[in-house]
C-alpha positions in Angstrom: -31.8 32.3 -11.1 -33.9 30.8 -8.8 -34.0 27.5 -10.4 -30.0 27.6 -10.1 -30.4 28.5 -6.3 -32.7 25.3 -6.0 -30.3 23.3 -7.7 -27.3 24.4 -5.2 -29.6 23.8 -2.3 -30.3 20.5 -3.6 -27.0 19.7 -3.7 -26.0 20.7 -0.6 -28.9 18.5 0.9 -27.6 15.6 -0.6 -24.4 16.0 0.2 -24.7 16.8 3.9 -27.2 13.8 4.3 -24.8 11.7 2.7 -21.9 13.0 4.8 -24.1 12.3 7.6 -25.5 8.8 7.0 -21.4 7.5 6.3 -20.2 7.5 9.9 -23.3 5.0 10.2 -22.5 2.9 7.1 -18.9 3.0 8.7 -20.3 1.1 11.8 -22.5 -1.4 10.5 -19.2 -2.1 8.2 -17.5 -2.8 11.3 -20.6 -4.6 13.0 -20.7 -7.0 9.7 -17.2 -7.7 10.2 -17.0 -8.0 13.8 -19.3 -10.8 13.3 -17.4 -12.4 10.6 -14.4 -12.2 13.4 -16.8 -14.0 16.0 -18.7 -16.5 13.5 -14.6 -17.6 13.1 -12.6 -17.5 16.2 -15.7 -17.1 19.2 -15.5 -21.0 19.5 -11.8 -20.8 20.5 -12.0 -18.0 22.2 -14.7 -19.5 25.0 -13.7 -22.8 25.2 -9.8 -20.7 26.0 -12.0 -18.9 28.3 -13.0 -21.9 30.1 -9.4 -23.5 30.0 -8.2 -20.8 31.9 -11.0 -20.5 34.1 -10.0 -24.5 35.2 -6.4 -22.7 35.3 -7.1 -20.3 37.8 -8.8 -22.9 40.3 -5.9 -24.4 40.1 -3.6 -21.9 41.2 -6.8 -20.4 43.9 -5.6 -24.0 45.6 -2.7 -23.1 46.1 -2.8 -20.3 48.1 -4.9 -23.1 50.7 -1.9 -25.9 50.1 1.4 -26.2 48.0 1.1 -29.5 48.5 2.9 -31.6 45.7 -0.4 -33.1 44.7 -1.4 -29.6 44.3 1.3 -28.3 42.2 0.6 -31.5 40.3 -2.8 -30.8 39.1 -1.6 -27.1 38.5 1.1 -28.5 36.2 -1.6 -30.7 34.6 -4.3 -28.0 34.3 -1.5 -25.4 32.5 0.2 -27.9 30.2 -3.4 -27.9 28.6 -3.9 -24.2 28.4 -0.5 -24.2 26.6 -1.5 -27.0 24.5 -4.4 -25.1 23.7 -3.4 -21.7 23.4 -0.5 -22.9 20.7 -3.3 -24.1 18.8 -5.4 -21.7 18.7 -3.4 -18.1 19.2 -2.5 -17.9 15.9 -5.8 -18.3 14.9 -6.5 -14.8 16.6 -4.2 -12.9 14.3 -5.2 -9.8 12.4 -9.0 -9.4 10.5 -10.6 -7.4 9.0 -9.3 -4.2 7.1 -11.0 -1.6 9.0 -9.5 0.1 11.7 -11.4 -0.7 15.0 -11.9 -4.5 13.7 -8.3 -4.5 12.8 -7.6 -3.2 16.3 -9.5 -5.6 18.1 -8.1 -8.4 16.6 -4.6 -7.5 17.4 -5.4 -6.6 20.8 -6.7 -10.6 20.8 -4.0 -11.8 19.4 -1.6 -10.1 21.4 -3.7 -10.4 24.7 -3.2 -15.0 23.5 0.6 -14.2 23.5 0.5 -12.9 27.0 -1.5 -15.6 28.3 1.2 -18.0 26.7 3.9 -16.0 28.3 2.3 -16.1 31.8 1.1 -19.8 31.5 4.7 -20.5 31.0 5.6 -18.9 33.8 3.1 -21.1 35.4 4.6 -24.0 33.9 8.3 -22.9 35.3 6.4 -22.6 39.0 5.7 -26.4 38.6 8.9 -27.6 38.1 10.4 -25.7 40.7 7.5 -23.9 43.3 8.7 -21.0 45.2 6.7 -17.9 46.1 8.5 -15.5 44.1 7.7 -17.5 40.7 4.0 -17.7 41.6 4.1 -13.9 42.0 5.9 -13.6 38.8 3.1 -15.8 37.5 0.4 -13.7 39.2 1.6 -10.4 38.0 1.9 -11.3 34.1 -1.4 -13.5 34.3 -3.2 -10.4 35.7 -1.7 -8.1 32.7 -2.5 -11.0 29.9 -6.1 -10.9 31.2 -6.5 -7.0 30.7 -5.6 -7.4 27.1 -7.6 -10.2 26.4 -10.6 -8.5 27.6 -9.9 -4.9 26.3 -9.4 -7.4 22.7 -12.3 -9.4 23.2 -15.2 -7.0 24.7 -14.1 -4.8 21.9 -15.1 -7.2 19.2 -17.8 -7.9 20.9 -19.4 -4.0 21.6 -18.3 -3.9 17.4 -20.5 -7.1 16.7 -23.1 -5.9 18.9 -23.1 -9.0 20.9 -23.0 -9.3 24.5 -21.2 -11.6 26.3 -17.8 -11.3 25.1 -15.6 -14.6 26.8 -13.5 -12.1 29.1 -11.1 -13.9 32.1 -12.2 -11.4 34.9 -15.8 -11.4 36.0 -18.1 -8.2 35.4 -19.0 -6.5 38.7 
C-alpha cells in the first residue's frame, strides 16, 4: 500500500514540475524564434528606421518654410522611403508559428503597410502642398508609427534584445 501511495506521489511530482517548467519552455520557444525573426529582417527594419528618421526632418522643415526647395527635398527624401519600404515590407510578413512571434510579425508587417500608406500621402503633399494634406499626412504617419513600434518592441522584448528600431524616441 504504501509503495502504491509513493508511486502516485511520484507521479504527481513529475507531472506538476513538468506542467510547471512548460510555460518556460514556451518562452525560450518564442525567444529562439524571435531571434530567427531579427537575425532575418533587423537589417531592414533599422536601416527603414533611419529612412524615415531623414523623412521626418524633412517634413520638421517645413513647419519653418514651405518653400518650393523645401517641398523639394521632402519629395526626394519620401520617394526613397517608398522605394524602400516596397522593397522590403513584404519581407516583414508573417514568422514563426507560435502565437506571440506570429503576432509580432504581423503587427510589423502591417505597421510597413501604414507607413506606405502615409508616405504616400506625403508623396501627394509634394505634388500639390496645402495644409490640409500635410495634416492628413501627419495624422496617418503618427498612427503607422504606433504599429510599427507595438510590432517591433514586441519582437524585440520576445528576443530579449533591447533596442528595438522604433520611429518615436523613448522618454
Amino acid at each position: 500500500m504504501l509503495t502504491v501511495l509513493v508511486a502516485v506521489v511520484a507521479v504527481v511530482v513529475a507531472a506538476a514540475s513538468s506542467k510547471s517548467s512548460n510555460p518556460s519552455n514556451t518562452e525560450a520557444e518564442y525567444a529562439v524564434q524571435a531571434r530567427g525573426y531579427i537575425k532575418e529582417h533587423g537589417a531592414d527594419a533599422y536601416t527603414l528606421q533611419n529612412t524615415l528618421e531623414t523623412v521626418e526632418i524633412q517634413v520638421g522643415a517645413l513647419d519653418k518654410s514651405e518653400a518650393l526647395w523645401t517641398v523639394n527635398r521632402v519629395a526626394e527624401a519620401a520617394q526613397g522611403a517608398i522605394g524602400e519600404l516596397h522593397d522590403i515590407r513584404d519581407n516583414f510578413g508573417i514568422y514563426g508559428n507560435s502565437g506571440y512571434v506570429e503576432k509580432a510579425s504581423v503587427r510589423v508587417f502591417y505597421g510597413a503597410n501604414s507607413l506606405t500608406g502615409a508616405i504616400e500621402s506625403l508623396l501627394g503633399y509634394t505634388r500639390a502642398p496645402n495644409p490640409a494634406t500635410l495634416a492628413q499626412f501627419k495624422s496617418k504617419y503618427t498612427a503607422a508609427k504606433d504599429e510599427w513600434d507595438e510590432g517591433v518592441t514586441t519582437m524585440w522584448r520576445l528576443a530579449h534584445r533591447s533596442k528595438p528600431p522604433i520611429l518615436r524616441p523613448h522618454n
